[in-house]
N, C-alpha and C positions, 0 to 999 in steps of 0.2 A: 504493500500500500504506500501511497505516498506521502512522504516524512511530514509535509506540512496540513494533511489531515489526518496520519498518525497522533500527530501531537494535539492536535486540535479534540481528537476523542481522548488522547489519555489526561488532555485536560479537562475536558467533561466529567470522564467518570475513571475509575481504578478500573472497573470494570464493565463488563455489560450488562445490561440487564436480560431478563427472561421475556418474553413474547406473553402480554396478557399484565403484565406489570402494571401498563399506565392504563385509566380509566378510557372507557370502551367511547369510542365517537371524538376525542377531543385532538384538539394540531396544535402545534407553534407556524404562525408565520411568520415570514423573515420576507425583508423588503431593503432592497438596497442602491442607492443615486450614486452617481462617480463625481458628482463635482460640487464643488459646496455652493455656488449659485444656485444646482438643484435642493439639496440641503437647504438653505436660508428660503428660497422662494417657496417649497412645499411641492413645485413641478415635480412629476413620475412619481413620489408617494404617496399624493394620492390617489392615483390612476391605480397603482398596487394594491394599494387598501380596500379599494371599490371591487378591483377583481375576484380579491380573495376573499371578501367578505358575502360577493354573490355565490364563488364557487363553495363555500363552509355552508352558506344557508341552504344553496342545493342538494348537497349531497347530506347533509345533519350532521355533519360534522360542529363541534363546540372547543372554538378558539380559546386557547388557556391564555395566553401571553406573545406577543408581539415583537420582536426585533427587527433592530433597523443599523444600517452601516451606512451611514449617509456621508457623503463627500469622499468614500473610499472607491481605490478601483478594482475593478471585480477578479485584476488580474494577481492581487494577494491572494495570498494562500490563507485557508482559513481559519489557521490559529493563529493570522495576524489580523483578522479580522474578530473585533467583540461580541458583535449583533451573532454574526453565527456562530461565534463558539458558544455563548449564550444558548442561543436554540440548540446547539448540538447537545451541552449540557440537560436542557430538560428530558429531548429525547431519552439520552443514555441513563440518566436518574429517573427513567419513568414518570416524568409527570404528564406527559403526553405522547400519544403512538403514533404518531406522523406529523411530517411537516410538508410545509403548502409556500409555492414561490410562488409569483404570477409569471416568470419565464426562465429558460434556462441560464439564461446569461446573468440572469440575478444571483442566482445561485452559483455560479463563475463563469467567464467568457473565457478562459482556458479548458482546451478540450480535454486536456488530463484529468484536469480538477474536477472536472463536473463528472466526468466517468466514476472517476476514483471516490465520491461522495456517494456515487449511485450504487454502486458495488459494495462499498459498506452497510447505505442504507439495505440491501437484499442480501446482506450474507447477518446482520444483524437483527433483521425481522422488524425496522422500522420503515416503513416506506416513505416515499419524497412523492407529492401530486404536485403536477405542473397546469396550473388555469389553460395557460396559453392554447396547448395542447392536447388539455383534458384529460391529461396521460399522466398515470402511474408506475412504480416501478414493483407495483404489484402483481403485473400483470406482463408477459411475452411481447406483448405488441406497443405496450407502453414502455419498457424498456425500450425497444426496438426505434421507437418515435424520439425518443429525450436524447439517446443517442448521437440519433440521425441528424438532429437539429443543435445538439451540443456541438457538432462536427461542420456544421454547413455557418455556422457564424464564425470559427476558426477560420473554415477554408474561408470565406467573405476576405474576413481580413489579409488572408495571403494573395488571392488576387487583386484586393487594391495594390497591395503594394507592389505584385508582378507587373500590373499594366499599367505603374507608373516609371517603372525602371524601361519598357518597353516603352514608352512615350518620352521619356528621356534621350535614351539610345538614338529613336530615329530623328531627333530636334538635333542633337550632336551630330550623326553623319550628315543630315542637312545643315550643316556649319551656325547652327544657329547659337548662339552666344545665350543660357541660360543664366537668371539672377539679372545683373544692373545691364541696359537700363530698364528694362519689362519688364523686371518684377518676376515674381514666379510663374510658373506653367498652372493654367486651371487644375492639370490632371494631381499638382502637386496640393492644389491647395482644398482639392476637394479630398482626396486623402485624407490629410489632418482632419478635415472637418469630420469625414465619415467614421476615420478612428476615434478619436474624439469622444462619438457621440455613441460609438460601442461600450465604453467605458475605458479605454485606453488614458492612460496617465503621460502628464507632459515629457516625462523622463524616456518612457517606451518609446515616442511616437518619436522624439528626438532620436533614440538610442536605433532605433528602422531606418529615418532618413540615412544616419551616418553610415549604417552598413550599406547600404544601397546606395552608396556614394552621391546620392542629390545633394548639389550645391544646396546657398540659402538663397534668400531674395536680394542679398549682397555681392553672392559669388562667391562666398564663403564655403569651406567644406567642413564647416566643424555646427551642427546644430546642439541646441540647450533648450533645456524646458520653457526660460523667457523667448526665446525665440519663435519656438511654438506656438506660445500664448500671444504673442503677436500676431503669427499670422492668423488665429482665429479671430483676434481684435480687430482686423485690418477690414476697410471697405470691400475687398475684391470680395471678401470671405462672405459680407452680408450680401452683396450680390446673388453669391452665388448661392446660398441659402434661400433666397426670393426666387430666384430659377426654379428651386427645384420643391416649393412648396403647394 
C-alpha cells in the first residue's frame, strides 16, 4: 500500500476494525477546494455539500460528521491532508461505515492515491460512494467506474501537457520566437488554467512547465509558483476563460 495512506490509516486507528462495528446507514463526508479563494468564497463546497446531502437523503444513508481540506491540493497524500485523515479516523474507529465524496478527484487527482484509498477501502470492509458516478466500491462495476475515471482525469492532465510541448515544438521549427515580445502561447496559458482548476498547486504546474522545457512569458526557462500565479492573474488568462464559458 502506499506509505502516505499507510500512514494516514495507522494514524486513524492501531488497528482495524471489524465489518458491523459502526452503526448500520451512517457516512462521513469529506469535501475538498484547492485554493483558498475557493476556501474564503464558499465556491465548490457548497456544490459538494448539496451533492452529498441529496445522494445520503436518497439512498438513507445518516451523515455523522463532515470534513473538509479547503485550500489544499488534492495532489497531497492523505496523511498530509487533516479533513481526510479525520474521516479516515472515524471510519477505522467505527463511528461510521462509509464515506461519500461528490467526485473522485476530491478524494485525490492522483491516480495512485485514489486507487490505493479504494483498495483499502475493499480489503477493509469500509466502502467509498462516489455522487458523481453513483458508484461504489461495493460493488464490480462501481469499482470498475471510480477506476476508470480516477485514470481519465490523470490521463487529462498528461495530455495537456503532451499537446503543449507538441504546440511548442512546431512554433520553434516554424522559427517562431516564444515569450517576449507575444507573450505566451494560448496552448501555454490554457494549461495553467486547466491545471489549475484540476486542483494542481502552483509548485507542480511550475515544476511540469520546467521539465517540458516551456520558456516563461519573459523567455525565461526557469518557472516559480509566482510566476504561475501571474499568469493566471494576467488579462490573456481572463480572456480566455470568457472563451471558453
Amino acid at each position: 500500500m502506499n506509505a502516505n495512506i499507510t500512514a494516514a490509516l495507522a494514524k486513524a486507528s492501531q488497528s482495524t476494525r471489524g465489518k458491523g462495528d459502526a452503526p448500520a446507514g451512517t457516512a462521513v463526508a469529506y469535501l475538498r477546494v484547492s485554493t483558498d479563494e475557493q476556501a474564503k468564497s464558499g465556491a465548490g463546497i457548497g456544490a459538494q455539500r448539496e451533492a452529498i446531502e441529496a445522494a445520503a437523503e436518497r439512498e438513507g444513508w445518516t451523515i455523522t460528521a463532515w470534513y473538509s481540506d479547503e485550500g489544499v491540493s488534492g495532489g497531497k497524500g492523505p496523511a498530509e491532508r487533516p479533513g481526510l485523515a479525520a474521516a479516515l479516523a472515524d471510519i477505522t474507529e467505527g463511528r461510521a461505515e462509509r464515506m461519500i465524496v461528490s467526485k473522485v478527484d476530491r478524494l485525490s487527482r492522483r491516480f495512485k492515491d485514489a486507487v490505493m484509498l479504494m483498495e483499502a477501502a475493499i480489503t477493509e470492509g469500509w466502502p467509498i460512494y462516489v455522487v458523481a458516478q453513483s458508484a461504489s466500491t461495493e460493488t464490480q462495476h462501481g469499482r470498475f467506474l471510480l477506476r476508470l475515471f480516477a485514470n481519465l482525469a490523470e490521463d487529462e492532465r498528461d495530455t495537456i501537457r503532451q499537446r503543449t510541448k507538441d504546440a511548442l515544438a512546431v512554433k520553434k521549427a516554424q522559427g517562431v520566437r516564444l515569450g517576449r515580445p507575444q507573450g505566451l502561447p494560448d496552448d501555454v496559458v490554457l494549461r495553467i488554467i486547466t491545471e489549475r482548476n484540476t486542483g494542481t498547486g502552483y509548485q507542480r504546474i511550475a515544476n511540469g512547465l520546467n521539465d517540458d522545457g516551456v520558456p516563461t512569458a519573459q523567455g525565461g526557462a526557469k518557472w516559480y509558483p509566482a510566476t504561475v500565479r501571474a499568469v493566471l492573474n494576467s488579462q490573456r488568462a481572463a480572456e480566455l476563460r470568457t472563451s471558453q464559458a
